[in-house]
C-alpha positions as CSV (number, residue, x, y, z in Angstrom):
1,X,-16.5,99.6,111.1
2,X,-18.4,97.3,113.4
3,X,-20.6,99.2,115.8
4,X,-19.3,97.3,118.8
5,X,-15.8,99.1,117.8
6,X,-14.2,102.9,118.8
7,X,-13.1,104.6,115.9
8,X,-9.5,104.5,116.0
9,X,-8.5,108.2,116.7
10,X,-10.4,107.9,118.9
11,X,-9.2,104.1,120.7
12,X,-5.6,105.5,120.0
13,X,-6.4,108.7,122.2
14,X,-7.9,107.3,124.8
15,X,-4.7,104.6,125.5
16,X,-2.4,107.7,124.9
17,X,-3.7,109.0,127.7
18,X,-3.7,106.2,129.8
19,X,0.3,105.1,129.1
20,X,0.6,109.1,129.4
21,X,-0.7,108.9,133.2
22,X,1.8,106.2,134.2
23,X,4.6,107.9,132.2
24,X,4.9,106.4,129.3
25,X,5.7,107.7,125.9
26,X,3.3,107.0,123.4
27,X,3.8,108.8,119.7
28,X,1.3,108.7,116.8
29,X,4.3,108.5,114.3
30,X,1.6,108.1,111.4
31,X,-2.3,109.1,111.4
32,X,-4.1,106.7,109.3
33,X,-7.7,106.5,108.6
34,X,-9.8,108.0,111.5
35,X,-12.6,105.8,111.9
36,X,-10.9,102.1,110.8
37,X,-7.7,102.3,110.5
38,X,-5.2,99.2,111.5
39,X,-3.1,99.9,114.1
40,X,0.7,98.8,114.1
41,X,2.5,99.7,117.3
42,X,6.4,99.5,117.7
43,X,7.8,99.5,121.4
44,X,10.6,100.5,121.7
45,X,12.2,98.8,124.8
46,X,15.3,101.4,125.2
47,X,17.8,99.5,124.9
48,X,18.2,99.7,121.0
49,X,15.8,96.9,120.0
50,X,11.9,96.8,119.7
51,X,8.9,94.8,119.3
52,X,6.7,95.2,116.4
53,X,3.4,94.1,116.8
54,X,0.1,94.2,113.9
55,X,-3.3,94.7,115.1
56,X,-5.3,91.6,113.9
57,X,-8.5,89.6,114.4
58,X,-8.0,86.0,115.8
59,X,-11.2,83.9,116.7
60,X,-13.0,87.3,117.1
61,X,-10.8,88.5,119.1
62,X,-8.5,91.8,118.8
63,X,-4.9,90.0,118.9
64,X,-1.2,91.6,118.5
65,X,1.0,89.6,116.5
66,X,4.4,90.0,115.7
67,X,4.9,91.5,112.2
68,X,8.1,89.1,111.5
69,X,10.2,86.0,113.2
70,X,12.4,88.6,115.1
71,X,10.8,90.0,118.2
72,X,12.2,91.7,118.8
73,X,14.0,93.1,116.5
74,X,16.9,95.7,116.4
75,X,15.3,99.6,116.3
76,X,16.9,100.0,113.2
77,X,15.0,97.2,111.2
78,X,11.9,98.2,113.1
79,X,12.0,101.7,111.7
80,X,12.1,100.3,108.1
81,X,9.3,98.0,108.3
82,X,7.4,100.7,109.3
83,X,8.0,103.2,106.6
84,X,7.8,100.2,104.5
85,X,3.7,99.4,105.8
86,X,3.0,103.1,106.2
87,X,4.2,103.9,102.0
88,X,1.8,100.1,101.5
89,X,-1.4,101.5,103.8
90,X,-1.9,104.8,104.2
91,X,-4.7,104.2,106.4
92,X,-2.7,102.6,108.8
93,X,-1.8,104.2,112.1
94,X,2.1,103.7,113.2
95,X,2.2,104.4,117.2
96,X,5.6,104.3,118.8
97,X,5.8,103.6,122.4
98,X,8.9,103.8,124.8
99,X,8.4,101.6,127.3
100,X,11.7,99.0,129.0
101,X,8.7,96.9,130.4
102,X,7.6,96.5,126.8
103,X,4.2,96.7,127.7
104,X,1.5,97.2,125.0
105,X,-1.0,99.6,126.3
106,X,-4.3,98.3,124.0
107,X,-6.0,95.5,124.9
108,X,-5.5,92.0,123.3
109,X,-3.2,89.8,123.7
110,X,0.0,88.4,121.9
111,X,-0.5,85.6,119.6
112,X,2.3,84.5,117.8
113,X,0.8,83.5,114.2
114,X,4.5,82.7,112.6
115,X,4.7,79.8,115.4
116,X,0.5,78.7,114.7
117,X,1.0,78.0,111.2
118,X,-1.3,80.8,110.1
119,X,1.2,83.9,109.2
């Protein structure tokens, strides 16, 4: 872990809270490794589809990008892929969050690797 970086219980706590305060649900569906774990959030946008977004590195930056071509995707496919990733990595942490806005609640933004060529 890079010293300039939260361990992730702790980073995933602190933005619980914060979506918490404005009413949002946020659900740590799957603990993964405490100090540097990858994070892979699904938000669920109530309506019986969902995003699904991977934490990764991009020019140094902390980016989201989608984890396939469908975002979103329907709730139901969203829910596999993520017992799929969490019986890969058990280090990584699965966080569900309810939100119609389908805001993301960490910071970084969305960069679409499928459409850059890189994923």
């Amino acid at each position: 872990m890079s010293e300039d970086r939260l361990a992730t219980d702790l980073y995933v706590s602190a933005h619980t809270r914060i979506a918490a305060r404005e009413g949002v649900p946020m659900t740590v569906v799957h603990r993964g490794d405490p100090s540097s774990g990858t994070l892979i959030l699904k938000i669920n946008l109530l309506n019986g589809t969902a995003r699904v977004l991977v934490e990764a590195r991009y020019d140094d930056d902390r980016v989201w990008t989608p984890a396939t071509h469908a975002d979103p995707m329907l709730e139901a496919e969203a829910e596999a892929y993520l017992s799929r990733q969490a019986a890969l990595d058990p280090d990584v942490w699965l966080i569900e969050i309810e939100d119609k806005k389908g805001r993301i609640w960490f910071p970084g933004k969305v960069v679409d690797l499928f459409s850059t060529g890189i994923g």
